[in-house]
C-alpha positions in Angstrom: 134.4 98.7 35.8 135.8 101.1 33.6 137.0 98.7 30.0 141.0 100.2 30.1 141.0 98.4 33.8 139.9 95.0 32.6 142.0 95.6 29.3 145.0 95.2 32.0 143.6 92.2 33.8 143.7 90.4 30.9 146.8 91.4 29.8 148.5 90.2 32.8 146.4 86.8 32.4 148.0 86.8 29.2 151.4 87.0 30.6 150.7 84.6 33.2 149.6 82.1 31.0 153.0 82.9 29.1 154.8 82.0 32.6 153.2 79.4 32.8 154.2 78.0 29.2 158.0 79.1 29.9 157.5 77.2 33.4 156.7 74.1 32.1 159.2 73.8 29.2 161.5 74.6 31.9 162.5 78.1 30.4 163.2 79.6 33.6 164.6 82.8 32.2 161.2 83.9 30.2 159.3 83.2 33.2 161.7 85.8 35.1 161.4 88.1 32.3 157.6 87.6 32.1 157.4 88.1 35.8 158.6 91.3 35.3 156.5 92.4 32.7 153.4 91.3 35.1 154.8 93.6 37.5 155.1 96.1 35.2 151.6 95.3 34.0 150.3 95.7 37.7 152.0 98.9 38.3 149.8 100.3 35.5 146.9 98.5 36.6 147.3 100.5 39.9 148.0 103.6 38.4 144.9 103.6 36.1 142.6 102.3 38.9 143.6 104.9 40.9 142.8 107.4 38.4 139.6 105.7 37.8 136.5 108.1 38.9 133.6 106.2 39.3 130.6 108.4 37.8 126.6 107.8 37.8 125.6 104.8 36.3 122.1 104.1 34.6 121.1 100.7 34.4 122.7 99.4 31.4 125.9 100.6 33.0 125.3 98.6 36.2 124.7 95.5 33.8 127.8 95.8 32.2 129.4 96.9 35.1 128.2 93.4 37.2 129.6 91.6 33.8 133.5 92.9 33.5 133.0 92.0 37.7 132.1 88.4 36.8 134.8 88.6 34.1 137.6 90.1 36.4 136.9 87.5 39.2 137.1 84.8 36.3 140.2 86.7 35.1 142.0 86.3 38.8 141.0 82.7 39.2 142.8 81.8 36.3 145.4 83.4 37.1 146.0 82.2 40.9 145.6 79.0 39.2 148.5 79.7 37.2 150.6 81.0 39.4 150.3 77.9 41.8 151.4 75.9 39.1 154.1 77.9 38.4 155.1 77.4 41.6 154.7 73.6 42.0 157.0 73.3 38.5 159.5 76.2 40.0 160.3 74.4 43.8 162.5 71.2 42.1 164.1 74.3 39.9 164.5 76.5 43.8 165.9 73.6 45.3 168.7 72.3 42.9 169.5 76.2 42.6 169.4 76.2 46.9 171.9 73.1 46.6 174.0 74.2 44.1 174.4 77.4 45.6 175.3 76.6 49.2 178.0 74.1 47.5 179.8 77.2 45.8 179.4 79.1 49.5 181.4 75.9 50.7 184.3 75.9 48.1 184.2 79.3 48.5 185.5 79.3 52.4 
C-alpha cells in the first residue's frame, strides 16, 4: 500500500475521532463540519487510490506492504466503531429535531 494512501486513512480516523469528541459534548455543528471534511478527506483518498499504480514488489516491499494492510484494517475498525457511536449519541439529537420540526410543519398550515 502506497504510504500517501494510508496518510489519508489516518487522517480521516483523525477526523472521526474529532466527530466523535463534538458528538459527545453534544456540539452537533462540528460534527457536521467535520463530516464534511471526512468527505472531503475520502474524495481524495479515491482520487489518489485511483492514481495509485501498483509496481513490482521485492520482499521487503510485500512485508511492509502486509503491515500498512494490517494497519489500514485497524485504521477502519476504529473508525466504524466511531461512527456507530456517533450515531447512538446523534438519534435522541434526530428525534427531538424530527419532533420539533413536524411541530413548525403544523403551525405552519
Amino acid at each position: 500500500m502506497d504510504p500517501q494512501l494510508l496518510t489519508y486513512y489516518e487522517a480521516i480516523e483523525r477526523a472521526s475521532a474529532d466527530m466523535l469528541n463534538a458528538a459527545r459534548n453534544g456540539n452537533w455543528d462540528e460534527v457536521v463540519k467535520l463530516e464534511g471534511a471526512c468527505v472531503l478527506l475520502i474524495s481524495q483518498l479515491k482520487h489518489a487510490a485511483q492514481g495509485h499504480r501498483a509496481a513490482a514488489v521485492d520482499t521487503d516491499a510485500e512485508a511492509a506492504s502486509a503491515e500498512a494492510a494490517k494497519t489500514k484494517s485497524r485504521i477502519m475498525q476504529r473508525i466504524l466503531v466511531n461512527d456507530a457511536e456517533i450515531r447512538q449519541l446523534a438519534e435522541p439529537w434526530l428525534a427531538t429535531l424530527d419532533e420539533t420540526l413536524a411541530g413548525r410543519r403544523r403551525t405552519l398550515h
